[in-house]
N, C-alpha and C positions, 0 to 999 in steps of 0.2 A: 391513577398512579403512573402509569406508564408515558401519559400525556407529559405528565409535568418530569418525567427524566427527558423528555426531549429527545425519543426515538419513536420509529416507528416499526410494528412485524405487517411486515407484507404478505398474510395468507396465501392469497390467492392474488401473485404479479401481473397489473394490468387489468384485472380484473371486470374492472367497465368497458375494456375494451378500446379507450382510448388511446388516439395514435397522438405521440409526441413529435414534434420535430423541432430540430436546432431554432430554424428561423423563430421559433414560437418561444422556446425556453431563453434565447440570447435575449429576450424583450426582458430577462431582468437579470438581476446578478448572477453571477456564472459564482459558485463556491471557487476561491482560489487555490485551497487544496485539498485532494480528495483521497484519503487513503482506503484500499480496499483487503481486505481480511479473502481471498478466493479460497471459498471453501468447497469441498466434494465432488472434485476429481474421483476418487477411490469408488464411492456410490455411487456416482454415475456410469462406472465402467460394472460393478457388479449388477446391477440393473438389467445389462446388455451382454454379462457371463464374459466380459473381459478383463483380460488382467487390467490392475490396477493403473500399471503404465501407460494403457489406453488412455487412461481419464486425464491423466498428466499431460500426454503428448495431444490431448483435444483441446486441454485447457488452453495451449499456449497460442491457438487460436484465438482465444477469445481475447487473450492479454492482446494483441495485434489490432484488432480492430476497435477495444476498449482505445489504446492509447492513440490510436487515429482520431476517435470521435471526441477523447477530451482535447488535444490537441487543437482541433478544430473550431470547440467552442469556443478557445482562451483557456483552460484551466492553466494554471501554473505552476505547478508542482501533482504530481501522480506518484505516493507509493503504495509498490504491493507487495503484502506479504507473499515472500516466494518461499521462504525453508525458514523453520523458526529452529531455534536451539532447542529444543525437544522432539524435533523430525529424526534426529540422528536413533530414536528408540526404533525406528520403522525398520523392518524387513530390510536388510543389506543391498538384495536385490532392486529393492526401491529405491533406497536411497543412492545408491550407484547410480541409478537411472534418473533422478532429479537433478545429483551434479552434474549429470551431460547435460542436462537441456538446457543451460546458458548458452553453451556452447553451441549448441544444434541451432535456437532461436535468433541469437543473435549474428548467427553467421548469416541466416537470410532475412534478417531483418534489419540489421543495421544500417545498410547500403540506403535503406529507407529511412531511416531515423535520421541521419545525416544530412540527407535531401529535405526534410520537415523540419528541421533546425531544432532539432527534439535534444536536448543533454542528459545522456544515461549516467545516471550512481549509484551507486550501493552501499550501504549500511548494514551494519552487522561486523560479525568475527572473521573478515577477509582470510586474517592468517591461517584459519585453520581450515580454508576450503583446501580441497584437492588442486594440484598445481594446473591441471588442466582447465577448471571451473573458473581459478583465480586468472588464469590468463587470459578466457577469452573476458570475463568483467573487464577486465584492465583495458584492457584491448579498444573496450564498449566504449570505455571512458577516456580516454585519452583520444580515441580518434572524434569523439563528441563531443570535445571539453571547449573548444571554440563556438560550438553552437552558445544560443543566446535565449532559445523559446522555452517551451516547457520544459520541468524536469522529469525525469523518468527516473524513479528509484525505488530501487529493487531492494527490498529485507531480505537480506540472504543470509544465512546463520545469523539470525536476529532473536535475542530476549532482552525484552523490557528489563525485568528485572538484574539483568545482568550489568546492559547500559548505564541503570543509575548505582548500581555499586561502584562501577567503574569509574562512572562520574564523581561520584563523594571521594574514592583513594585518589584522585588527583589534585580535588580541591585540596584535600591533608597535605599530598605531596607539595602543592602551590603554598600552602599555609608553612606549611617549617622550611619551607627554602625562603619565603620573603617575600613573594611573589603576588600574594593576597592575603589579607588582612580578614580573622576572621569577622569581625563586623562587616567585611565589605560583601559578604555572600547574602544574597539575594535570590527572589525567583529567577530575575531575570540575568542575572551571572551564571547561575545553578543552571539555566539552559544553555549556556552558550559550551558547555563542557558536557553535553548531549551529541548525538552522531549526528541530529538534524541541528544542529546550532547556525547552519547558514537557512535554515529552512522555517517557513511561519508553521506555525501548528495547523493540521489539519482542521478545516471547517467542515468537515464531512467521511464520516466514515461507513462503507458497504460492508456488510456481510452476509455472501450468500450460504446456502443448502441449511437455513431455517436453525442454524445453533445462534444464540442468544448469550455470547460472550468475548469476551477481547482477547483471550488467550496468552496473557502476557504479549500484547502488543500496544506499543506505545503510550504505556500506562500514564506519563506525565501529560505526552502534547496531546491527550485526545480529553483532556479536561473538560473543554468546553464546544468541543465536536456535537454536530446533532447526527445519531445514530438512524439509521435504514438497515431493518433484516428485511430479506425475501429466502424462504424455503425452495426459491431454483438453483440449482445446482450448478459451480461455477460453468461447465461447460457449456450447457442453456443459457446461460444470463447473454443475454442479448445489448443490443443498442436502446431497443426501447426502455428496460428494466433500468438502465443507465439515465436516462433523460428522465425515468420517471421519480428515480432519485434524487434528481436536484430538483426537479417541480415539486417535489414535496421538501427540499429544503428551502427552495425561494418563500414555502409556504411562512415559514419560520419565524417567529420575532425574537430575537437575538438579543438578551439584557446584560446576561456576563453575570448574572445576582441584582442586577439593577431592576427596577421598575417600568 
């Protein structure tokens, strides 16, 4: 059963031991886009009797070197869920400390992004970040907007669910002003009134620390996504867990419902 949804749980990450590398995986198709779910920050800091913010402020490590190495191989679009629209139920203290860390990462990351020819964006409910949060994004993306290579985009107060309500009261809107003709909605209209509507649907989607759902994330574009859990925890998830990810999506035969 599992086979035929087209994921895979990674027990035991790496598990044979084998070592992956670029030169080895670039020998077939590189997934064009990869969106990743980073889960378990929080357990990894209680693991180690740290606060929570530890696990946050380690994860943003791993976003660093994660979008170094897809960058590398060609990936072409990278989103990660950073703060979903049900983060705001977490502890004040937390979530105060998650709107800083745009702020914090990108001030010493960006200098590098620019240089890599990397273009940062963000999706989700800008308006309602903290003006601090919204400034440095903004910031991310306008000094990056001339870049031309991978994208880098960030779900930051992001729900699926939200997205496609939002999307249907505009088609309404678009429909009684004249604008679109209800016959002319379509899947592929219906997407372009989506936050990734300049962006292809994910071919790939990671989720680590071993949970086994999509959390209201990207419920339309990940229709035909082939799914990878591993039970490592985002700040563990390495470069190999990464590489071992798309080796197991090269594995893949891709029909869409076809034969």
């Amino acid at each position: 059963m599992l086979h035929k949804l087209n994921f895979w749980k990674n027990r035991k990450p790496n598990s044979s031991e084998q070592v992956y590398t670029i030169d080895t995986i670039k020998k077939n198709p590189i997934p064009e886009h990869i969106a990743i779910i980073m889960d378990g920050n929080g357990r990894w800091a209680q693991k180690r009797a740290l606060p929570r913010i530890a696990g946050h402020h380690e994860g943003t490590k791993v976003v660093r070197k994660i979008t170094k190495l897809a960058n590398s191989l060609g990936v072409k679009v990278l989103t990660l869920y950073a703060f979903s629209t049900e983060n705001w139920k977490r502890p004040k203290s937390e979530v105060d400390y998650l709107m800083k860390l745009p702020e914090e990462f990108l001030q010493t990351f960006l200098p590098e992004l620019i240089k890599e020819n990397v273009q940062v964006r963000v999706m989700g409910m800008k308006d309602s970040l903290p003006e601090h949060t919204f400034r440095a994004v903004q910031n991310a993306i306008n000094k990056t907007s001339d870049n031309d290579g991978m994208i880098l985009n960030f779900a930051l107060n992001y729900g699926s669910r939200n997205e496609i309500v939002q999307a249907v009261n505009s088609i309404i809107a678009d429909q009684k002003s004249g604008i679109l003709k209800e016959e002319e909605v379509t899947e592929d209209i219906f997407s372009t009134y989506l936050m990734t509507q300049e962006l292809s649907d994910p071919d790939l989607l990671i989720r680590t620390s071993g949970v086994v759902r999509l959390s209201n994330f990207m419920l339309w574009q990940l229709s035909y996504a082939e799914f990878w859990f591993t039970e490592t925890l985002w700040p563990d998830f390495s470069e190999q867990h990464f590489l071992e990810a798309i080796d197991e999506f090269q594995k893949r035969a891709r029909r869409f419902g076809g034969v």
